[in-house]
C-alpha positions in Angstrom: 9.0 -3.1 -21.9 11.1 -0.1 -21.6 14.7 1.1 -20.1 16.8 -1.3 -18.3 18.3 -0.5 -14.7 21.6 1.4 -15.5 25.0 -0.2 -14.7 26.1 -0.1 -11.2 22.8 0.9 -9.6 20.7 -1.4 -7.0 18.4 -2.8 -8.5 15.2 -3.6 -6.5 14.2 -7.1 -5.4 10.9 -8.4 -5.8 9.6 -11.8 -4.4 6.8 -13.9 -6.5 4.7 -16.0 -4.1 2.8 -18.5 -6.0 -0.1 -20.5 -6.4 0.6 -21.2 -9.9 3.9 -22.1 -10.8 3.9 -21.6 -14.3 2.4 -18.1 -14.4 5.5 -17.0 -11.4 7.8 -18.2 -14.0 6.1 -15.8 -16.7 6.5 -12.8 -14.0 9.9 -13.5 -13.2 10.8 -13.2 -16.8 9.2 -10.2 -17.6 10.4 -8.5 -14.6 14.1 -9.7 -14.8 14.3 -6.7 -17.1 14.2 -4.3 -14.5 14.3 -6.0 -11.4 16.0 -8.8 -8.9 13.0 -10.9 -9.0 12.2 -14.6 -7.3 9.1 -16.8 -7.2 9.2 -19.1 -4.8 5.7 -21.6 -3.7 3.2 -19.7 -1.4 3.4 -22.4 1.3 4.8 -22.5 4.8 8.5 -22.2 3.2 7.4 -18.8 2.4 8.2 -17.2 5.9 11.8 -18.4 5.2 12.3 -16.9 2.1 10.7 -13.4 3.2 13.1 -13.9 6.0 16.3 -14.7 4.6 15.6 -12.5 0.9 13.8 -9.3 2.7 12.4 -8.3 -0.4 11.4 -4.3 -1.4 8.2 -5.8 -2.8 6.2 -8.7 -2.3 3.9 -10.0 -5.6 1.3 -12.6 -3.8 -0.5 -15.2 -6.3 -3.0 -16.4 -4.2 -6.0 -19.4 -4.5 -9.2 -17.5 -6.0 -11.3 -19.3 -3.5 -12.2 -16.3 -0.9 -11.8 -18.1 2.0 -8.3 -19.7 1.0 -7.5 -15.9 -0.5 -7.9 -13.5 2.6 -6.3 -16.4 4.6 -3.4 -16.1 2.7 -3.1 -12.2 2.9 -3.6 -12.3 6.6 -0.5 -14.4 6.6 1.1 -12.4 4.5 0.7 -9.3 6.5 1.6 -11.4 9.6 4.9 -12.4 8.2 6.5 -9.3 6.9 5.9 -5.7 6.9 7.1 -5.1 3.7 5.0 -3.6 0.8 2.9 -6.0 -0.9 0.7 -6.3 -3.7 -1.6 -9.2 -4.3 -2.3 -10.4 -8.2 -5.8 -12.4 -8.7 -8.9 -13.3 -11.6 -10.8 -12.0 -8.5 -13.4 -9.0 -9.0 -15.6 -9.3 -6.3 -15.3 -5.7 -4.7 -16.3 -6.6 -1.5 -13.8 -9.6 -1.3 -11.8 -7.0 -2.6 -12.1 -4.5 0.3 -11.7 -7.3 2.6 -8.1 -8.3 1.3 -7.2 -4.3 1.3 -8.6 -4.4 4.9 -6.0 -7.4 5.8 -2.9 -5.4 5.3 -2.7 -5.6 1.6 -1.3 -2.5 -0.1 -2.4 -3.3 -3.9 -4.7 -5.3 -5.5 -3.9 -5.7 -9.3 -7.2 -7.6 -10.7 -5.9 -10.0 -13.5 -5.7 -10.6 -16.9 -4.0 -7.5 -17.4 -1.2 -6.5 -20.2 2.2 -6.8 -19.6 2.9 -3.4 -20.7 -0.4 -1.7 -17.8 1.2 -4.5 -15.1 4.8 -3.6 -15.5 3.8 -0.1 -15.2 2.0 -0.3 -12.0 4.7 -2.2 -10.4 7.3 0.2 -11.7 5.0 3.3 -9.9 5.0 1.1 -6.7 8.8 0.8 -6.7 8.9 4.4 -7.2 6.9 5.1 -4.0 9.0 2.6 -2.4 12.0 4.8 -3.0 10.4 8.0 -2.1 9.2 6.9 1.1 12.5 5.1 2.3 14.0 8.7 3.2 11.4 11.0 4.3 11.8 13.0 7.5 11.6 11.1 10.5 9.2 12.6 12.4 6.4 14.9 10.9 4.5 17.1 13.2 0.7 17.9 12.4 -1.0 19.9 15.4 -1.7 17.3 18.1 -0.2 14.1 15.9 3.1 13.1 15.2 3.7 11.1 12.1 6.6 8.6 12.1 7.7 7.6 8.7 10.4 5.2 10.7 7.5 2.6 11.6 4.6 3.8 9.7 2.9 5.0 13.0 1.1 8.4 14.5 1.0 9.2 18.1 -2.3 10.9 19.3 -3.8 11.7 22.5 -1.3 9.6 24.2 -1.9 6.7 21.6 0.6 5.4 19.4 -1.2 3.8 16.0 0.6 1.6 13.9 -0.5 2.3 10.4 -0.3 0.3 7.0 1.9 2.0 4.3 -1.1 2.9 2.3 -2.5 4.7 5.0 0.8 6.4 6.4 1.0 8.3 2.8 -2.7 8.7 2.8 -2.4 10.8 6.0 1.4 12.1 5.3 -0.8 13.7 2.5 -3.5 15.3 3.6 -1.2 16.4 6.6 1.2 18.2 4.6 -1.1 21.2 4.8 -3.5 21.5 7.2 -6.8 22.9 6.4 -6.2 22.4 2.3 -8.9 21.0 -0.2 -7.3 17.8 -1.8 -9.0 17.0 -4.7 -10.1 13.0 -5.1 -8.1 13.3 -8.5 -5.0 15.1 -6.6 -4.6 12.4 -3.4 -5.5 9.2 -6.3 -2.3 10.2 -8.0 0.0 11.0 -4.8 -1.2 8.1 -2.6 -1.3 5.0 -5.6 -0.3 6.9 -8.8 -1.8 8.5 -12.0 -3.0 5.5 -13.2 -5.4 5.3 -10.6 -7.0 8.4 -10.5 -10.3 6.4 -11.7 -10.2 3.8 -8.6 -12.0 6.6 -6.2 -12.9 3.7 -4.2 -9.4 3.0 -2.8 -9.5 6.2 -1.6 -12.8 6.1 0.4 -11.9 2.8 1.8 -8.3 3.9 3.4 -10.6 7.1 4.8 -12.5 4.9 6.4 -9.8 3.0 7.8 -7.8 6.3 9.2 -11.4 7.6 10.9 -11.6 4.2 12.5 -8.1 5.0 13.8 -7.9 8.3 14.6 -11.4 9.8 15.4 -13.2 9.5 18.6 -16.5 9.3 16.6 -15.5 8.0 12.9 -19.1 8.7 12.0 -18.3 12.6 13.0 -15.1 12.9 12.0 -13.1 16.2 13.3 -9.5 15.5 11.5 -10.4 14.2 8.3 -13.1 15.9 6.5 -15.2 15.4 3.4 -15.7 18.5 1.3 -18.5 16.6 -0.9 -18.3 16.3 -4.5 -14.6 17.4 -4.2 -12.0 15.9 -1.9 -10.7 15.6 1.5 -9.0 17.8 4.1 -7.5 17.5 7.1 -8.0 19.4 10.5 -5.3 18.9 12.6 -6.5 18.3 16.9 -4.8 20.8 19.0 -1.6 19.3 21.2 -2.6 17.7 24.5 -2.4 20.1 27.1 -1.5 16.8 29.7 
């Protein structure tokens, strides 16, 4: 499954939280490899263990049953602010959209093979990594990004944003006025693997207009150049 941590360096810790016990014991094993990993039951003991492990990632096995499923997410996001990524049989887009919508960073739809799974979970560690040391404060015309608690101040507003979104707009941010292509932001924001998942991308658009713009059906700040990408126009600093 590929190269093991070396000696003597952290290893990352990953928490399993389980519907189904024996399929957390499968993912345990094939991440021990690489990783600190721990299943424990998706129940109301799981607020402890996110508490007392503080885990760099959190795997979520949740029920299929939608109502039961976005429940769960919602509490997830609730409990912990770490990055999370939720595992399902699932394929429902909308229901889909709606657990992305919750708080939810990933959504790996399942079956999948061991060697496609352990490679997206290796990519979302990596991101992890990168992101724990950026600068703390980013400046992009009228909004300052804060990579210290994922948020952007604007217009006298200060918007807490998921991690998803933070990078999405840490992106497109990093030079105002550019043409990111679909292709080029799929592989920064989630990784190369997912250049093909274009949706992801329009959805966490959506979400930053809904933030950010005064009319998200007009946006000013985040653009669409049709057919080709995205690009962003900074607002000019409050003059108040």
């Amino acid at each position: 499954m590929g190269e093991a941590t070396p000696v003597g360096e952290s290893r990352s810790l990953l928490l399993v939280l389980f519907t189904e016990k024996e399929r957390a014991v499968s993912l345990v094993r094939l991440l021990a490899d690489r990783y600190e990993a721990i299943a424990a039951p998706l129940s109301a003991a799981s607020s402890r263990w996110l508490a007392e492990v503080e885990p760099d990632l959190v795997l979520l096995d949740p029920p299929t049953e939608p109502k039961a499923l976005l429940s769960s997410c919602e509490r997830l996001r609730d409990l912990t602010p770490r990055p999370n990524v939720v595992l399902s049989e699932v394929t429902n887009e909308l229901i889909i959209a709606r657990v992305l919508a919750s708080g939810i960073d990933e959504f790996f739809v399942l079956p999948m093979g061991d060697h496609e799974l352990m490679a997206r979970i290796d990519a979302l560690v990596r991101r992890i990594h990168r992101a724990a040391s950026p600068p703390e404060n980013e400046h992009a015309g009228g909004l300052l990004l804060s990579a210290l608690d994922l948020s952007v101040e604007y217009d006298g507003r200060k918007i807490s944003l998921s991690p998803t979104e933070f990078r999405l707009l840490s992106c497109l941010a990093s030079i105002p006025g550019k043409v990111f292509t679909h292709e080029t932001l799929m592989s920064r924001v989630w990784g190369a693997e997912y250049v093909d998942s274009r949706h992801y991308l329009h959805i966490y658009v959506r979400y930053l207009r809904d933030k950010l713009e005064a009319d998200p059906t007009n946006p000013q700040m985040i653009i669409s150049e049709w057919g080709v990408g995205y690009r962003f126009q900074p607002p000019e600093p409050s003059t108040a």
